[in-house]
C-alpha positions in Angstrom: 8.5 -33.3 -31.9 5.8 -33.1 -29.6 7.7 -31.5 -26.7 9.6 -28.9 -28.8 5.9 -27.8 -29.9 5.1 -27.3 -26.5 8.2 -25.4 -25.6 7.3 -23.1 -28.4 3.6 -22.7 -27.4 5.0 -22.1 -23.9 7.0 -19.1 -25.2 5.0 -17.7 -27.3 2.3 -18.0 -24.5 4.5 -15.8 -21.9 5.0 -13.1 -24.6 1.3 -12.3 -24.9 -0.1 -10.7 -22.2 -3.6 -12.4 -21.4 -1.4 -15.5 -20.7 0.5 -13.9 -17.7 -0.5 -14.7 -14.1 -2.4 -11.6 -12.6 -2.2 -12.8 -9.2 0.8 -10.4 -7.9 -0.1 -7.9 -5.5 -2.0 -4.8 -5.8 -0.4 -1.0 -5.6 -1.3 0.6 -2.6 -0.5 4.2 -1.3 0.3 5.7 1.7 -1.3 9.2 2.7 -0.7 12.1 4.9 -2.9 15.2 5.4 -1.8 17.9 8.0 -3.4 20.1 10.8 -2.5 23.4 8.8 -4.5 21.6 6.0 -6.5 18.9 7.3 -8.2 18.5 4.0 -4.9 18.5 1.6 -4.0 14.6 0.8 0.0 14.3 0.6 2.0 11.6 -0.9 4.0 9.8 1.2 4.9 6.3 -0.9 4.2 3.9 -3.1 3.6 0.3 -2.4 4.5 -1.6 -5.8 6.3 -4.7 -5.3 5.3 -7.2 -7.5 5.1 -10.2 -4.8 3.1 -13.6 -5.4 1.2 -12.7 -2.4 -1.5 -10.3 -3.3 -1.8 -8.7 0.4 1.6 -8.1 0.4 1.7 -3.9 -1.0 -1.5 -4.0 1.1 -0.3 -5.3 4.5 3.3 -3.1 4.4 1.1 0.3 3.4 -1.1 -0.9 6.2 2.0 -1.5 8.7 3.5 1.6 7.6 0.6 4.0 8.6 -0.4 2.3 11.8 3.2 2.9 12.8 3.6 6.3 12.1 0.5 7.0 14.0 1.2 5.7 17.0 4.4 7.9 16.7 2.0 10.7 16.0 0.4 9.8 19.4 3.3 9.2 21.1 5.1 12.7 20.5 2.0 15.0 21.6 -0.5 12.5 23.2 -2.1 15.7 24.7 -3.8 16.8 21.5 -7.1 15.4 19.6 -5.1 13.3 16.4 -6.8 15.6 13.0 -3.6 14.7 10.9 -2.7 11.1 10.1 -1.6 8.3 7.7 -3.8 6.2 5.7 -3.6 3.5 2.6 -5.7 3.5 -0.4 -5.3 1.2 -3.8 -4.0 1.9 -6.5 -1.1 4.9 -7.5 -1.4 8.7 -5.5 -4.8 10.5 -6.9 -4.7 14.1 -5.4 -8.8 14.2 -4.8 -10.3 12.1 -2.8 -11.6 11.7 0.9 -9.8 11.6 4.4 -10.6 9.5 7.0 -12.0 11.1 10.6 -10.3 8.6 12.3 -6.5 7.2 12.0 -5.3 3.5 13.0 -2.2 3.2 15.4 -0.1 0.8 16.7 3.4 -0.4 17.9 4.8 -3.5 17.4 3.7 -5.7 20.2 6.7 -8.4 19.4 9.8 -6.3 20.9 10.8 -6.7 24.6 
């Protein structure tokens, strides 16, 4: 008797929501701004899987930018880098700040 009462205190426990685990990860955001409008934040994508590792939204968003900036660099290397990618939490807000500066790199683990 005991164990069906636990069963039913389990289920009734995952149907209320301050019972769930909040430990999934966090959305992140990828931005864009451009050189005709430095100043103008662009959506690029969303980072919303829900993974048990909290970093993980975090780290791909992160991935993603650094990447696209080192292509950025690599297609006109001649010119001072204004436009760029960059990650912020949470969903796309259209007001907000842009970095001076914009993290690049390739991967470092292909021959």
């Amino acid at each position: 008797m005991k164990a069906r009462s636990f069963v039913y205190a389990l289920i009734a426990c995952l149907g209320v929501s301050g019972c769930t685990d909040n430990s999934g990860s966090e959305t992140y955001t990828l931005y864009r701004n451009s050189v005709v409008g430095s100043d103008i934040r662009i959506h690029v994508a969303t980072f919303d899987a829900e993974e048990m590792d909290r970093l993980y939204n975090h780290n791909n968003c992160e991935m993603s930018a650094r990447l696209r900036n080192a292509n950025v660099r690599a297609f006109n290397p001649a010119t001072d880098q204004k436009a760029g990618f960059w990650c912020e939490p949470g969903k796309f807000v259209e007001k907000g700040s842009i970095p001076f500066t914009f993290d690049s790199e390739f991967p470092t683990d292909v021959p």
